[in-house]
Residue frames as qw, qx, qy, qz and C-alpha x, y, z in Angstrom:
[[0.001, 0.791, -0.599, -0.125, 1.65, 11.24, -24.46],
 [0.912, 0.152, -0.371, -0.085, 3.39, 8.19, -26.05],
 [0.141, -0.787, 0.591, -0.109, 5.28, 6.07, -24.25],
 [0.614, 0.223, -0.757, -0.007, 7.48, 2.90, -24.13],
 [0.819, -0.509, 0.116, -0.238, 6.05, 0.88, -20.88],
 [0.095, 0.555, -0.758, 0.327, 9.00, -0.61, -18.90],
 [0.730, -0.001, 0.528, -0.434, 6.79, -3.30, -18.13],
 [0.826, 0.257, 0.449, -0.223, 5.24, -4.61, -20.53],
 [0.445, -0.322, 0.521, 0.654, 7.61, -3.01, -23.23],
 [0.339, 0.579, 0.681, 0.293, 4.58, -2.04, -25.49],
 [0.150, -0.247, 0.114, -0.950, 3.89, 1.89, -26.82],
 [0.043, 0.687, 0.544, -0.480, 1.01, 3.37, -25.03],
 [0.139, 0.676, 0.140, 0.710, -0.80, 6.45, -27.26],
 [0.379, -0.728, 0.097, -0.563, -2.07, 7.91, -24.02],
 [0.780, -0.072, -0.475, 0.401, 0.13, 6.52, -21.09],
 [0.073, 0.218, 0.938, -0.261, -0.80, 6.80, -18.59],
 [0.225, -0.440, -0.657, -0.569, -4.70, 6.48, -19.08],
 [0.395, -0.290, 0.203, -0.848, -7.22, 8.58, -17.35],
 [0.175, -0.249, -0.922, 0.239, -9.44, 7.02, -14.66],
 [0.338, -0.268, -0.105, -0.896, -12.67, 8.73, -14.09],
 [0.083, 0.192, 0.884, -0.418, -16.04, 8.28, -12.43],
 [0.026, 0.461, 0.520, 0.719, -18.86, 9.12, -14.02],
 [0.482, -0.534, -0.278, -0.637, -21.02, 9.70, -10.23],
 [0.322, -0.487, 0.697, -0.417, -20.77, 9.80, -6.79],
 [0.118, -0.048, -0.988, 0.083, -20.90, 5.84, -5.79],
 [0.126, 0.236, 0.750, -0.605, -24.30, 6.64, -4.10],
 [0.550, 0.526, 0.013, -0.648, -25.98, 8.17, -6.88],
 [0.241, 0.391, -0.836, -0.302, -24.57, 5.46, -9.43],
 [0.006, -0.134, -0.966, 0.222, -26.50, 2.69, -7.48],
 [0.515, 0.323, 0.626, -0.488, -29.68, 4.16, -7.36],
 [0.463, 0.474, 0.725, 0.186, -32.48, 3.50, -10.13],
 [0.217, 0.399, 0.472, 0.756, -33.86, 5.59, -12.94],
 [0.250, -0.811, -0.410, -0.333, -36.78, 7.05, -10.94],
 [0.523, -0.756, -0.106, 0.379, -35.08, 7.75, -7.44],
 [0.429, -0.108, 0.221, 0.869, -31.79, 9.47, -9.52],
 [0.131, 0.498, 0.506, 0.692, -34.40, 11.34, -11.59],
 [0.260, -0.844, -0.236, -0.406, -35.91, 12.85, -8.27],
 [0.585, -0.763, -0.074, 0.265, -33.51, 12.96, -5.63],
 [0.615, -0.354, 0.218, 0.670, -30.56, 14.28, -7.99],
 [0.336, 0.941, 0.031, -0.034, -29.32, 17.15, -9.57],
 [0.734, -0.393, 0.324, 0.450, -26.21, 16.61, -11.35],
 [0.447, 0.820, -0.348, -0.080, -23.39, 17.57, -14.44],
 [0.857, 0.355, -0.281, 0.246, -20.67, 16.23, -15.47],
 [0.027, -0.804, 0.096, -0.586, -19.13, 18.49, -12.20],
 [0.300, -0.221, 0.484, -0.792, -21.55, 19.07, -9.41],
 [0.393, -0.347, -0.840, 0.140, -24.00, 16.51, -7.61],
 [0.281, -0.291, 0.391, -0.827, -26.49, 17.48, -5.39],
 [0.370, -0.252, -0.889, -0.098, -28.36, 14.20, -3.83],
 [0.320, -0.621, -0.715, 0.006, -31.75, 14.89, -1.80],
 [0.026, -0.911, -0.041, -0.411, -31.10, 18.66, -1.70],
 [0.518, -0.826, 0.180, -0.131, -28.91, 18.34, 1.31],
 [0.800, -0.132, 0.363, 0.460, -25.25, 15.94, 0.07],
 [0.159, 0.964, -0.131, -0.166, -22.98, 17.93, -1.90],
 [0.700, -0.333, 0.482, 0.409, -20.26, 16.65, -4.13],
 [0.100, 0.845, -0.429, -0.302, -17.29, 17.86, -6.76],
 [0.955, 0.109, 0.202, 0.186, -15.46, 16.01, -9.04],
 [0.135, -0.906, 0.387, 0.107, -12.17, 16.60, -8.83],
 [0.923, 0.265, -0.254, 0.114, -9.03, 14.41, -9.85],
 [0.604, -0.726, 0.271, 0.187, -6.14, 12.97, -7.88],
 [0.626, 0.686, -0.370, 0.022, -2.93, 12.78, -9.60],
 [0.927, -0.191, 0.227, 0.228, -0.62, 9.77, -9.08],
 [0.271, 0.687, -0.612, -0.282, 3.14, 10.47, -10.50],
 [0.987, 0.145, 0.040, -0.055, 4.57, 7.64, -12.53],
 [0.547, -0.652, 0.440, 0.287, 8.06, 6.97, -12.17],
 [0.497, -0.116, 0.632, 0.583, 10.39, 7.11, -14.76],
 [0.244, 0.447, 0.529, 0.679, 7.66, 9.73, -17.20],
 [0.053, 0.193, -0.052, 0.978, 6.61, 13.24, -17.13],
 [0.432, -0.397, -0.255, -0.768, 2.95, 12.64, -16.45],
 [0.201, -0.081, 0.842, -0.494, 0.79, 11.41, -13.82],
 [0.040, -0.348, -0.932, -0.087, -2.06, 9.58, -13.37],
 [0.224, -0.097, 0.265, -0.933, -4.92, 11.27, -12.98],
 [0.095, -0.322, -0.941, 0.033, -7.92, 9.72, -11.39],
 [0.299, -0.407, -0.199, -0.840, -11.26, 11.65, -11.59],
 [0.280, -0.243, -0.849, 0.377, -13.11, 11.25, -8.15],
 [0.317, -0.760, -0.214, -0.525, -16.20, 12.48, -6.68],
 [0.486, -0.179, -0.708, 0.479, -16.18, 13.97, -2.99],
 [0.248, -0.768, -0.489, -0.330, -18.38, 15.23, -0.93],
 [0.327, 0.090, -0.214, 0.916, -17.99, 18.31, 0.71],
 [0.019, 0.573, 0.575, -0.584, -20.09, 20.72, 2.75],
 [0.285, 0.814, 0.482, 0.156, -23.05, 23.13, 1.07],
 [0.201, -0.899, 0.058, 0.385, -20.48, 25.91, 2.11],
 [0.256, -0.432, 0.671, 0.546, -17.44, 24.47, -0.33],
 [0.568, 0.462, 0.661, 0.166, -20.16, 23.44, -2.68],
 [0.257, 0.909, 0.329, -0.007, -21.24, 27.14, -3.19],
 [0.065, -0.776, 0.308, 0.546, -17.90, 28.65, -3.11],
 [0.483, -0.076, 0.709, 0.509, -16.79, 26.03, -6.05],
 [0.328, 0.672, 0.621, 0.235, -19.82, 27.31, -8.03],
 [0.031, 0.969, 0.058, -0.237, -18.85, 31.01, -7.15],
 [0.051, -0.784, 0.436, 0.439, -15.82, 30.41, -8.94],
 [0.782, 0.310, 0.541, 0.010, -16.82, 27.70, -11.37],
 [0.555, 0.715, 0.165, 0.391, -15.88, 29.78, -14.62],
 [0.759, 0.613, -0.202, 0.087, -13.05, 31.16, -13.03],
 [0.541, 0.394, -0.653, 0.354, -9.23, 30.94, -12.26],
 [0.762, -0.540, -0.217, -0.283, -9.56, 29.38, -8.62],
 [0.828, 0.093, -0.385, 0.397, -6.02, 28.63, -8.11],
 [0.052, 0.424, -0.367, 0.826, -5.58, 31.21, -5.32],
 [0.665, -0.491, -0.048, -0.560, -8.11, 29.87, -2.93],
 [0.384, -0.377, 0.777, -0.327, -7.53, 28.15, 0.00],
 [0.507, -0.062, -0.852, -0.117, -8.27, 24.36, 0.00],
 [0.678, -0.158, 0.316, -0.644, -10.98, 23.19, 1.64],
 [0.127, -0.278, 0.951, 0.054, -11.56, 19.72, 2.68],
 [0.834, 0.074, -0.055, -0.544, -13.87, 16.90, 1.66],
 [0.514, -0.268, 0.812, 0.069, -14.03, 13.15, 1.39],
 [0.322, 0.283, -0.552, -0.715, -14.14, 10.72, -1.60],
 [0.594, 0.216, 0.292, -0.717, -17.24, 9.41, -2.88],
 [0.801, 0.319, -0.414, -0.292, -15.99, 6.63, -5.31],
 [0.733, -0.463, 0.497, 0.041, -14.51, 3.23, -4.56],
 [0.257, 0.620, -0.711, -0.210, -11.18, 2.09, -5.83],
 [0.988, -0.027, -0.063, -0.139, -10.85, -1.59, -6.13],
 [0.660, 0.450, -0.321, 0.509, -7.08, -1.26, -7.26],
 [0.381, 0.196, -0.529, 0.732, -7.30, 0.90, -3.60],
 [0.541, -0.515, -0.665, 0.014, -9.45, -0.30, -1.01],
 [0.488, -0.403, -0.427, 0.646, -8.81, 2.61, 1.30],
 [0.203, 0.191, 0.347, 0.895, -9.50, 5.20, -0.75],
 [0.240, -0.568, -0.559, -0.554, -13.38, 5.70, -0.22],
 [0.448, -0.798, -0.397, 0.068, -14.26, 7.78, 2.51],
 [0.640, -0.177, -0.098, 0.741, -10.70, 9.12, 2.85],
 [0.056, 0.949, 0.212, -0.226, -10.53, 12.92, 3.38],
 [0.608, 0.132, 0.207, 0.755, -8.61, 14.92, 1.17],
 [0.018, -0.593, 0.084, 0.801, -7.73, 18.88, 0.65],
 [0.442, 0.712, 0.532, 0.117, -9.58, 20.28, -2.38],
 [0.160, -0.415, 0.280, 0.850, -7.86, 22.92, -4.68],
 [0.467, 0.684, 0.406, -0.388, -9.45, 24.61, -6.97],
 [0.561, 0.125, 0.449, 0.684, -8.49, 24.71, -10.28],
 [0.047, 0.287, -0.186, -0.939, -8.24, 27.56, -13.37],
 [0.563, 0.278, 0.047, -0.777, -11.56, 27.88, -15.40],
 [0.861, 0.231, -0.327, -0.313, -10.90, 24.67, -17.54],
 [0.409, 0.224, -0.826, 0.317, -9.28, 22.54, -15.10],
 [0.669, -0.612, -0.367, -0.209, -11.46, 20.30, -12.72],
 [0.334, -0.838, 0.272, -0.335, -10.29, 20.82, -8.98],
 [0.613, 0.394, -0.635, 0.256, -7.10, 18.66, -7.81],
 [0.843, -0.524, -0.065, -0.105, -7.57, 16.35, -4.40],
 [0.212, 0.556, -0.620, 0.511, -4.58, 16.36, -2.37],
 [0.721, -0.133, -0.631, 0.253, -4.05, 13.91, 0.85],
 [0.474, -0.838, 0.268, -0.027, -3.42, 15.49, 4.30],
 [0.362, 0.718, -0.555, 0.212, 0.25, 14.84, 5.32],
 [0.061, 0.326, -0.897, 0.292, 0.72, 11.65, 6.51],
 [0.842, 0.165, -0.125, -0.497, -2.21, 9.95, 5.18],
 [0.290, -0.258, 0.921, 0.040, -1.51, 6.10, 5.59],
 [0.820, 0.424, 0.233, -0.307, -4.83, 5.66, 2.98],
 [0.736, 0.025, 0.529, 0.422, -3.22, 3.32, 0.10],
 [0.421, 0.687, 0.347, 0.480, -4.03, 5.87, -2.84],
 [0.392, -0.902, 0.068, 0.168, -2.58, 8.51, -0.27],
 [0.743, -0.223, 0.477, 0.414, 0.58, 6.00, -0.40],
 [0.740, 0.330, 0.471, 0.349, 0.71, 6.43, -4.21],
 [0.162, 0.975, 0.038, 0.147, -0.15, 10.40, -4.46],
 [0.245, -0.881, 0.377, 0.144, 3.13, 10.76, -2.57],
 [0.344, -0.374, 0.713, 0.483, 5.91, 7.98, -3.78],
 [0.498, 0.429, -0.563, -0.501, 4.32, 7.16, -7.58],
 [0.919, 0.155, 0.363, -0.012, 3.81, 4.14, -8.78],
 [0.195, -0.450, 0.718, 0.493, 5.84, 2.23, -11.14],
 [0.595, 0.082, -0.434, -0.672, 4.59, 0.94, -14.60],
 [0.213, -0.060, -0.971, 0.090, 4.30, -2.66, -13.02],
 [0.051, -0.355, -0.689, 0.630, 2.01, -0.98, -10.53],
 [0.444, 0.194, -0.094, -0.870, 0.11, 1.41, -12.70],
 [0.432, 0.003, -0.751, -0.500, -0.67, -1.89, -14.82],
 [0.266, -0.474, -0.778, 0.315, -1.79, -4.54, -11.68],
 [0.092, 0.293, 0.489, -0.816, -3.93, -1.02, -10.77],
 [0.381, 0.197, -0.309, -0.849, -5.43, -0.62, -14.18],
 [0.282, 0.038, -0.956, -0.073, -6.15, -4.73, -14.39],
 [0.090, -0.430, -0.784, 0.438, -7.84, -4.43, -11.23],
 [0.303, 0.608, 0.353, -0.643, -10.39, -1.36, -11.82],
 [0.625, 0.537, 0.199, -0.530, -10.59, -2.41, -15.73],
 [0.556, -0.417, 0.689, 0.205, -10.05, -5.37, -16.58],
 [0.705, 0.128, 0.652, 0.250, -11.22, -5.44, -19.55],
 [0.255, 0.918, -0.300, 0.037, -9.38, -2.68, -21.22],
 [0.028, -0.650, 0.714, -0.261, -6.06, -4.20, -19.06],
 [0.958, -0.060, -0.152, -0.235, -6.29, -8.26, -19.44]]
């Protein structure tokens, strides 16, 4: 969506910009050989040393003052039980299941509190990854944001800080 930043005062084509991970932090670090035998992944689902279990799911940040939110793509790991229901309903509409919980598996720079932090897992409809949700009364920092938003000042100093050199 375009928009006119109240910041900086420039359009945006895609405002706010997706964040993603491509891999759980743990599997990202290792080498070519050890990833090639201790992992079994997609663009999804993870599975490190047959026995870690993790989802990529995305948290959504609102932005104050425009219709969309952020949406950060995050792995998190979650038990071999919430692994296998996510795969039993991988292809489709999930949005009636309970949440189930897990923790995330990437670090934020822009929010240092973020990694380990447990969140509720919803499942999403067939073409929609699964949507991380905070407990109530989370005091993590990217908790902080999921509930009051961010402003563009803040989106920017967040983007700066986890990529700076897209955001100089």
């Amino acid at each position: 969506m375009r928009s006119i930043c109240s910041h900086c005062g420039e359009t945006h084509a895609e405002w706010p910009p997706d964040l993603g991970f491509q891999r759980p932090d743990e599997v990202w670090v290792l080498d070519e050989d050890a990833a090639t035998s201790r992992v079994k992944a997609n663009n999804d689902l993870c599975i490190l040393d047959e026995r870690r279990h993790f989802i990529r799911g995305i948290v959504f940040v609102p932005v104050r003052n425009i219709e969309e939110s952020w949406g950060i793509g995050l792995w998190v790991e979650v038990e071999k039980l919430h692994f296998d229901r996510y795969c039993d309903h991988y292809d489709e509409d999930g949005t009636s299941e309970p949440r189930f919980p897990g923790s995330i598996a990437n670090a934020l720079r822009a929010f240092p509190g973020a990694l380990g932090a447990t969140v509720e897992i919803q499942l999403g409809s067939s073409t929609e990854r699964p949507s991380l949700w905070f407990c109530e009364g989370s005091s993590v920092d990217l908790a902080v944001a999921q509930i009051g938003g961010l402003d563009d000042a803040q989106l920017h100093a967040a983007l700066r800080i986890e990529q700076p050199h897209r955001y100089p």
